[in-house]
C-alpha positions, 0 to 999 in steps of 0.5 A: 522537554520541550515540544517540537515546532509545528514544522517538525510536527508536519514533517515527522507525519510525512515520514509516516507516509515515507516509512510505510511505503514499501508496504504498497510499493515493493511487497503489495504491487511490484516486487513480492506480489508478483514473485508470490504468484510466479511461485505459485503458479510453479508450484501448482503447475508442479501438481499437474495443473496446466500453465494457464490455469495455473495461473489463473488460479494463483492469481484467485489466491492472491485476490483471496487474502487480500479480499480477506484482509479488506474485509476484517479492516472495513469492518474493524476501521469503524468500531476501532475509530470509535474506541480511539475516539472515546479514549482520546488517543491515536499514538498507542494504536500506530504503536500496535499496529506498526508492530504488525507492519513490521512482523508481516513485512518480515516473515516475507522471507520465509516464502520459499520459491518451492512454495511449500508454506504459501498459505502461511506466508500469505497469512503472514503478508496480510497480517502486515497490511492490516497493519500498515492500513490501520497504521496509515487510518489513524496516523491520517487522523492526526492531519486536522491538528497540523494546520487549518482546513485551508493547510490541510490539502496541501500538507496531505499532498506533500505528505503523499509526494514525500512518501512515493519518494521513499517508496522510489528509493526503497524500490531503486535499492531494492532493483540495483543491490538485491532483487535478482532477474532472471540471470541470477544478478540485480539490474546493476549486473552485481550478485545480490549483496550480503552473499544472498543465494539468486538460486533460493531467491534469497534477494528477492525475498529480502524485500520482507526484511528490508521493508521492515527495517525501513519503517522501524529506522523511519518510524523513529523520526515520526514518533520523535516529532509527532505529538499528539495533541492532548484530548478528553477522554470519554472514559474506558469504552466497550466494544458495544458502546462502539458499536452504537456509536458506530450504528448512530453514525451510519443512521445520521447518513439519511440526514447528511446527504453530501458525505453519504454520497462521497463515503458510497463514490469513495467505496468504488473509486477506491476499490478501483485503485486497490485493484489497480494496486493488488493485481498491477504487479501480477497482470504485467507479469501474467498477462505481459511476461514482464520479468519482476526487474522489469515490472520493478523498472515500471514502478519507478516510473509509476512512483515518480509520476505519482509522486509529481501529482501528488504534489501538484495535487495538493496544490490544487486543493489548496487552491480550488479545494478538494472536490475538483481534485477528487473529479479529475483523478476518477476521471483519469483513473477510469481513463487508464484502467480502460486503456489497461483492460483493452490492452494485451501484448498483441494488441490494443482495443483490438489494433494489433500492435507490432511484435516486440512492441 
């Protein structure tokens, strides 16, 4: 069988990106986690907890699974890296992991709006971004094999744009055909389709399903077109061995100067922009009674600009390198989340805004 073209190569590692992005765009920021914390929130409420404290509380719930998933992959990413290094293969890890993606994603309709197994279900949701996350680690260990040092910026970046474009149609389909506002009809003014019941909030829940199924017909085009390049293997590699390689890593840090800064400035400007992914959805929907149409119709709006500059982005680092790139996004990163924190419905760093505003 004959392998594919190096265009098909770069385009089937786009689809990986296209295929994953519901994950972070429907079910982590704009539609499931804030229907996550509004069940919650009712359901404590439900216990006697006053409205504010609820949640507060939900919220708390949230940040813990998530804390708890981040964890186990900062400190599984490492070792596992070493173990696919020593066995010179990526291919069977996105396998595994893509099952993950697909399990999670899809228990995410047994999340009654009672909130009765919420525990499980947050389990559930963090098994799949566990899944997605290691998923995305070594699909992204495959870029340098598709170009050369000065092409790999710019196929990042396109790669990035296409996705976001996937997670704005994923999310547009979602919004129009199935999630239900508060009239119990989509934002199309349809019921939900397939005679989803509004009242067991059936639509909204099937953002689970639906995410599944989008990476499974997705993913598809990426393991047909992706080959991955042959490499030595090292030979069978125990979990110990990792960890040494890993130890003799973190100890050549002192003697690399450069690449301890930027993994030690990627710790906090990442945790910034996971912030800003987890709690986005759920801070609109607490903070500023956006209903969870409208926190979706937010996202479009998000996805598309995020998805221009991803692209623009790429062209950057293609042309300027990287390091500008990296600057200016912190910069107007730290510029947004402090017009976020200064703001709330009645005012803005302290200007009181007009109401209905």
């Amino acid at each position: 069988m004959s392998q594919p073209s190096a265009k098909k190569r770069i385009w089937g590692w786009f689809f990986f990106d296209w295929a994953s992005q519901p994950y972070n765009t429907l079910l982590l920021t704009f539609v499931f986690g804030p229907y996550f914390s509004a069940i919650v929130t009712q359901h404590l409420i439900g216990t006697g907890m006053a409205e504010e404290a609820a949640k507060a509380q939900a919220q708390s719930i949230w940040g813990f699974g998530l804390t708890i998933a981040g964890l186990i992959i900062a400190f599984s990413a490492p070792v596992l890296g070493a173990m696919a290094d020593a066995a010179g293969r990526r291919m069977p890890w996105i396998w595994f992991f893509s099952v993950l993606y697909v399990i999670g994603s899809a228990a995410i309709w047994f999340t009654y709006p009672d909130a009765s197994n919420y525990k499980l279900m947050l389990f559930m949701f963090c098994v799949g971004f566990v899944g997605m996350e290691f998923a995305t680690l070594f699909t992204n260990s495959l870029l340098p094999d598709l170009g050369t040092k000065e092409e790999i910026g710019q196929i990042s970046g396109s790669g990035f744009a296409f996705g976001y474009w996937g997670g704005f149609i994923a999310l547009v389909i979602m919004l129009l055909l199935f999630a239900e506002g508060d009239s119990g009809t989509t934002l199309a003014q349809i019921k939900p389709l397939f005679g989803l019941d509004p009242v067991a909030r059936e639509g909204t829940r099937f953002v689970g399903p639906f995410s599944a199924l989008w990476y499974i017909v997705f993913m598809a085009i990426f393991f047909r077109w992706v080959k991955e390049p042959k490499r030595h293997a090292r030979g069978k590699v125990a979990l110990g061995a990792a960890f040494s390689e890993l130890g003799r890593t973190i100890r050549s840090l002192k003697h690399r100067t450069s690449l301890f800064a930027y993994l030690t400035s990627s710790l906090f400007y990442r945790d910034a922009l996971n912030g800003l992914y987890t709690f986005g959805g759920i801070y609109a929907l607490n903070v500023l009674d956006w209903s969870i149409t409208q926190v979706g119709v937010f996202g479009i709006v998000g996805i598309v600009s995020a998805a221009v500059f991803a692209w623009v982005g790429g062209k950057a680092d293609k042309a300027r390198g990287p390091k500008p790139v990296i600057v200016f996004s912190i910069f107007t990163l730290v510029v947004v989340t402090s017009v976020i924190i200064g703001m709330t419905r009645e005012q803005i760093f302290g200007l009181p805004l007009a109401e209905g505003s």
